[in-house]
C-alpha positions in Angstrom: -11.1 -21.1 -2.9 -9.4 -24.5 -1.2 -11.5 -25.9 1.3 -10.7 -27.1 4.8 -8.5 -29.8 3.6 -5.6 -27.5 1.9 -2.2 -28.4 2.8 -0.7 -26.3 5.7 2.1 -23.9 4.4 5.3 -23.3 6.6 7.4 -19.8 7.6 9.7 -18.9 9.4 10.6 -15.7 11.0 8.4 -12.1 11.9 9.6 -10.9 7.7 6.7 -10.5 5.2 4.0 -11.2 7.7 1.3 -9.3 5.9 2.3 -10.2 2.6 1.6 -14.5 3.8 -1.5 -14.0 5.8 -3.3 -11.6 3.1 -2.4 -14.8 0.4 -3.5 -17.2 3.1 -6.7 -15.3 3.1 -7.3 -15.2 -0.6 -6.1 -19.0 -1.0 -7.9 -20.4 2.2 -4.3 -22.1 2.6 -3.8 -22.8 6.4 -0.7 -21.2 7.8 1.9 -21.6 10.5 4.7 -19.5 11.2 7.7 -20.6 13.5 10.2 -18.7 15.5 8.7 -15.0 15.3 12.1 -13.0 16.7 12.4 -16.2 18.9 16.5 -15.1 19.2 15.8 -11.6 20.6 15.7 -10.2 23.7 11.9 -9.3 23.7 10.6 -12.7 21.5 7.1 -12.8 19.8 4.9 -10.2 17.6 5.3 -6.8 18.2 1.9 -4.5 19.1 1.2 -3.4 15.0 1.4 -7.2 14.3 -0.9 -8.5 17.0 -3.1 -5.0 15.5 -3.1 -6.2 11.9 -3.9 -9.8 13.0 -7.0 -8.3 15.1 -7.5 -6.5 12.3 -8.0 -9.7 9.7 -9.8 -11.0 12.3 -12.5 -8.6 12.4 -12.8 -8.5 8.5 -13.4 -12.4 8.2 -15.8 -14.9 9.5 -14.5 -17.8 11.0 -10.9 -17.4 11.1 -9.0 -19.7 13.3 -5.8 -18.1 15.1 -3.6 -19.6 17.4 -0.8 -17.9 19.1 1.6 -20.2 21.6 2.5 -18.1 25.1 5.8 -16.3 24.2 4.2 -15.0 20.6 6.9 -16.7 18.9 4.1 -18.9 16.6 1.0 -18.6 15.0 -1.0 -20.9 13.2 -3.8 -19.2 11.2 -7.0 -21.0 9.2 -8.4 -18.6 7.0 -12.1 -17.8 6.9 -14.6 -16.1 4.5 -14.2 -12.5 3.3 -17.0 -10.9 5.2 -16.7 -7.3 5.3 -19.4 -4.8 5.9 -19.1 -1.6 7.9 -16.2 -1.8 10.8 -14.4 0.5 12.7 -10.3 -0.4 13.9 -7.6 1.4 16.1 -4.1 1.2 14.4 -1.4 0.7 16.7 0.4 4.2 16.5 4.3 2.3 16.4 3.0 1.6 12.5 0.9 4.4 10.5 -2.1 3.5 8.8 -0.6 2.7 5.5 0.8 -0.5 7.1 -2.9 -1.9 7.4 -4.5 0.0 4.8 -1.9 -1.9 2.1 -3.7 -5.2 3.1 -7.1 -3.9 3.3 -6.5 -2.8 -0.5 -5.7 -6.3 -1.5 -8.9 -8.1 0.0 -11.5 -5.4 -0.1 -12.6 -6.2 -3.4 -13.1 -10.3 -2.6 -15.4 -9.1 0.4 -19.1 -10.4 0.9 -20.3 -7.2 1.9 -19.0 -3.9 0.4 -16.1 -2.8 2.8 -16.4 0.8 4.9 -14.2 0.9 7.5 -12.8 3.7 9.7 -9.1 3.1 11.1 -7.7 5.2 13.5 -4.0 6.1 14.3 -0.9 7.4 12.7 -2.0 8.9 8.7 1.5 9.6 7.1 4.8 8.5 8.8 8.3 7.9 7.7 8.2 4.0 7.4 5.1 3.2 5.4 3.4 4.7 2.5 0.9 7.2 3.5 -2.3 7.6 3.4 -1.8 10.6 0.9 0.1 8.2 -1.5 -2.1 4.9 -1.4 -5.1 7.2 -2.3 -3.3 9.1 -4.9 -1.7 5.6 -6.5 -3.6 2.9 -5.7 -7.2 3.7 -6.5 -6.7 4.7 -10.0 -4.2 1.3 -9.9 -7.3 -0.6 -9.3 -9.7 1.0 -11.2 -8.2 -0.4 -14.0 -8.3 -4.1 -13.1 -12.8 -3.1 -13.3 -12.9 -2.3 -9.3 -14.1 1.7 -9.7 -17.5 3.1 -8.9 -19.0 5.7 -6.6 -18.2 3.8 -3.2 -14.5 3.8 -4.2 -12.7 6.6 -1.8 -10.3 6.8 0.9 -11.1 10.3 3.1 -8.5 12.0 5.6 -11.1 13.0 8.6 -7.9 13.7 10.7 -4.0 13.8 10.0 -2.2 12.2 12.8 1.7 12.7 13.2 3.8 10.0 15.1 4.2 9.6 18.3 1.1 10.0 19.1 -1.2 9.5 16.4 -4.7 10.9 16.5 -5.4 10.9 12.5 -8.6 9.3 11.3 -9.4 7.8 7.8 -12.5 6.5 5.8 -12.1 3.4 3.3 -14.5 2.3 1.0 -14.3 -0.5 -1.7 -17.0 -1.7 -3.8 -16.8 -5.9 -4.4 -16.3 -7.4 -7.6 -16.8 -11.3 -8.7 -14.1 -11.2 -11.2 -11.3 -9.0 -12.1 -10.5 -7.5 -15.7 -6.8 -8.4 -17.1 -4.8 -5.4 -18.3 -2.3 -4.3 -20.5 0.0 -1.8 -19.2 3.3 -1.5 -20.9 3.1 2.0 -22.0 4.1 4.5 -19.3 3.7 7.5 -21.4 5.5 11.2 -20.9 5.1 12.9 -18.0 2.0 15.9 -18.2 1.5 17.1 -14.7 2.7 17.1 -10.8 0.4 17.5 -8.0 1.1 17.5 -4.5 -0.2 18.0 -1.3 1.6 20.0 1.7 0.6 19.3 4.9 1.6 20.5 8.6 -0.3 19.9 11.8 0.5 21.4 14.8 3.1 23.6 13.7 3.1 27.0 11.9 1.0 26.8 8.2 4.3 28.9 7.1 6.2 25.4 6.7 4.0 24.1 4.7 4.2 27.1 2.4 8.3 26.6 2.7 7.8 23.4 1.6 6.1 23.9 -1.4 8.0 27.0 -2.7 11.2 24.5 -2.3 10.1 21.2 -4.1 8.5 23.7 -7.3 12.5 25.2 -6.9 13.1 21.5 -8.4 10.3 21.0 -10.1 9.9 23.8 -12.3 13.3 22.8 -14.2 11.8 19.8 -15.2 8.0 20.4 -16.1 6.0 24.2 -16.2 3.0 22.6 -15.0 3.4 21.7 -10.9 0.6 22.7 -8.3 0.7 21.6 -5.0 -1.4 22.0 -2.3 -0.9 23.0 1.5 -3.4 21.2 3.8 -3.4 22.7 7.3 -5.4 20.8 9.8 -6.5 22.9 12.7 -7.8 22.0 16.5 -9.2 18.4 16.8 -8.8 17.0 13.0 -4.5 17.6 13.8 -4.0 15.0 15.7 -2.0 14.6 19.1 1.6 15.2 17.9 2.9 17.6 15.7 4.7 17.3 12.4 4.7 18.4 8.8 5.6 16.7 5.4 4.9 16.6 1.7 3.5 13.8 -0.9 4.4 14.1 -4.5 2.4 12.6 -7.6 3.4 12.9 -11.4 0.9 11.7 -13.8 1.5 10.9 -17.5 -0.7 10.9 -20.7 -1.3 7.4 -20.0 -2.9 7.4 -16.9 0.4 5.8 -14.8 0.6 7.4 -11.5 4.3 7.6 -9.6 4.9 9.0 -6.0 6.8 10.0 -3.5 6.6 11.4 -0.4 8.7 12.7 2.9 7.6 13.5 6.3 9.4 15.4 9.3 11.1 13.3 12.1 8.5 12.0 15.4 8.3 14.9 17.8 12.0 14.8 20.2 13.4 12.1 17.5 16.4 12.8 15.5 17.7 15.9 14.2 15.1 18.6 13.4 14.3 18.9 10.0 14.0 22.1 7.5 10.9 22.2 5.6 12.4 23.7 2.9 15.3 20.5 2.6 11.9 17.9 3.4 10.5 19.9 -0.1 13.8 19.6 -2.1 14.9 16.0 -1.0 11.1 15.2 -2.1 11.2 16.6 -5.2 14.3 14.7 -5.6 12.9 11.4 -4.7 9.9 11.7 -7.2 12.4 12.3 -10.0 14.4 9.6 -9.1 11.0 7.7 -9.2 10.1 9.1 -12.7 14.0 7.8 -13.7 13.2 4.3 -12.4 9.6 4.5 -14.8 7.5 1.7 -15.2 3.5 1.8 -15.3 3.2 1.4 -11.6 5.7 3.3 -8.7 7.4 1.1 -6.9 4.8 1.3 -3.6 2.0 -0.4 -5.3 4.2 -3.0 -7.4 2.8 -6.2 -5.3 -0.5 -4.7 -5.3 -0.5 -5.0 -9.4 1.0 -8.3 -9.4 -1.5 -9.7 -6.8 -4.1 -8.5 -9.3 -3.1 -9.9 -12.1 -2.3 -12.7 -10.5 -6.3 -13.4 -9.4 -7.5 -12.2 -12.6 -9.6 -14.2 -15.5 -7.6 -17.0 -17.4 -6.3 -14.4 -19.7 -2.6 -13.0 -20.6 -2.3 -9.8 -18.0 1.2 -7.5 -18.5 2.3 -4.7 -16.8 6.0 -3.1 -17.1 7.6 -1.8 -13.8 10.5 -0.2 -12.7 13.5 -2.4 -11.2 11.8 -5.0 -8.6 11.7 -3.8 -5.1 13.3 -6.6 -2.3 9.3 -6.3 -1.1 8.1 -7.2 -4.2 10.5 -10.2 -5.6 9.8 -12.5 -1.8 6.2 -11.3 -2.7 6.3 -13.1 -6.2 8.1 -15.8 -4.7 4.6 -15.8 -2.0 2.8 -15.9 -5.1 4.3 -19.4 -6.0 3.8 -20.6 -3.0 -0.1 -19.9 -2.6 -1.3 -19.9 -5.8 1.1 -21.5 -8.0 1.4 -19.2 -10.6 5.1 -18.2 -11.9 5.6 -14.4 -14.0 7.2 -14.6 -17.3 9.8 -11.8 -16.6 11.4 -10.1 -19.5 14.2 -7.8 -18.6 14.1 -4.1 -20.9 17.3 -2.6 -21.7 17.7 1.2 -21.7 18.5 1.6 -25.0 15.3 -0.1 -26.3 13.3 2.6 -24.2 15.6 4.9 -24.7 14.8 6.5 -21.4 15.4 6.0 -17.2 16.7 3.0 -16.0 16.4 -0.9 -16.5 12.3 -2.1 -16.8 11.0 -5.0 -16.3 7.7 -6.7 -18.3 5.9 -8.7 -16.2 3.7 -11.4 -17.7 1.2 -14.1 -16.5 -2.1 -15.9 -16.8 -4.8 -15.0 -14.4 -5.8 -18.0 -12.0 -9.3 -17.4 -13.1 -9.9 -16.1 -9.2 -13.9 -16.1 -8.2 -15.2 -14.6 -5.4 -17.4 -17.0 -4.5 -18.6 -15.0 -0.9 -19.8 -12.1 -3.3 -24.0 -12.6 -3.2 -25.1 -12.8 -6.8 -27.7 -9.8 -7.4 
């Protein structure tokens, strides 16, 4: 990690936020960024932002934050990884997949294992859900050697916005150094799971939704299950709401998802259950189309990995590059100095979906030093 006297990096506006203080974090590079929505009406971080920057707060030691008056700067001095057992309150205007993203990239580089209970908002139209980071993202770093027992994100509570209410547990075991991996083989499609899930309302619309997605489905592959999760009394949350998260798994272990929830209590048009289950089932096929070994939610998430692995040759091949994920490589430059080798694979070469990209580069060799050596 750079000591104290690493050079200060420089932003601009409120975009990509999380993405430059988690590699701020892992880099121990200072930051300062400038004119946060200073042009708007209402200037400054919004409540989620403040939320997530409590949130690195609490899982480091000696982090220095600075935030002028109007909100419209902060200056933050990354501290150790510390992490242990914690407890956080999400703000409910972002769902839990908006912090729990973050928490996925630094848990393993922790001193202390990492259990932590966040409360809030568990699957929302804006951010991947809870449903979806646990179905994609543990296997996704299981393979970079980061697996064992203490590995597990539980639902205690589904929370629907506006209100919120859900409740998760996170746990992530520490490592000292991460594996490389070679991923370039997505395989054929063997199975779709699923979950349905409706709080608050009538367990019939789950049920709709199910019967509508497999309507899709079932053209494409024989073997879909999904399941209907129901949440009754306390564990449903405040608000009511129902949706449906879709996962298709291939004989070589790559994991694609996608996922739909019903529109915020008196928001927008009211939504069928049985068009939230077709529209879903469309979206995962559209997924499947676009291919590569990781779905497009965790790309950054595989790059950061590889990125902070040992000096060896890592590749993975994805699906086109999300707009997330290319300013996130371009993050990557900036903090760590490493550049991808990016090869671009034609159609007709695969002979199936759409354009892939290979994705190639050396690991930085990345130690984490806070980890007590047993």
């Amino acid at each position: 990690m750079a000591g104290g006297g690493a050079q200060c990096l420089s932003f601009a506006g409120c975009n990509f936020l999380r993405q430059r203080l988690v590699l701020s974090t892992l880099s121990g590079r200072p930051l300062k960024i400038r004119k946060i929505r200073a042009k708007e009406e209402d200037p400054g971080l919004r409540d989620f932002e403040a939320c997530f920057i409590r949130l690195i707060d609490k899982v480091t030691n000696g982090s220095r934050i600075e935030i002028n008056q109007t909100g419209t700067t902060l200056y933050y001095q990354p501290g150790l990884l510390y992490g242990g057992s914690l407890e956080h309150d999400c703000s409910p205007s972002r769902s839990i997949g908006y912090y729990l993203e973050s928490l996925l990239c630094l848990a393993p580089f922790m001193k202390h294992p990492l259990k932590i209970v966040l409360r809030g908002v568990t699957n929302d139209q804006v951010d991947p859900s809870v449903d979806v980071l646990k179905a994609t993202a543990l296997p996704l770093l299981k393979k970079f050697g980061i697996d064992g027992e203490s590995l597990e994100i539980k639902i205690n509570r589904r929370g629907m916005p506006p209100k919120g209410g859900g409740e998760i547990l996170f746990a992530c075991p520490v490592r000292k150094v991460l594996q490389p991996i070679q991923f370039t083989d997505p395989g054929k499609i063997k199975r779709i799971r699923g979950t349905a899930y409706s709080v608050r309302v009538s367990p019939q619309m789950a049920n709709r939704m199910v019967e509508s997605a497999r309507s899709v489905l079932n053209k494409f592959l024989p073997d879909v299950y999904i399941y209907t999760d129901h949440m009754k009394g306390i564990s449903s949350g405040k608000s009511p709401g129902f949706g449906i998260c879709l996962i298709a798994e291939t004989i070589n272990g790559t994991i694609l998802s996608a996922e739909l929830a019903s529109n915020p209590q008196g928001q927008g048009a009211a939504v069928l259950p049985e068009e939230l289950g077709q529209n879903c089932a469309k979206l995962l096929l559209e997924e499947i189309y676009r291919g590569g070994c990781v779905d497009s939610t965790n790309q950054s998430l595989a790059l950061l990995l590889m990125t902070l692995g040992q000096q060896d040759v890592s590749k993975v091949l994805l699906g086109p590059l999300s707009p997330y994920t290319i300013e996130f490589l371009r993050h990557l430059r900036s903090f760590f100095q490493i550049m991808f080798k990016i090869e671009m694979k034609s159609p007709e070469e695969e002979h199936k979906g759409g354009e892939k990209v290979l994705m190639t580069c050396v690991g930085i060799g990345f130690s984490n030093l806070s980890k007590t050596i047993r």
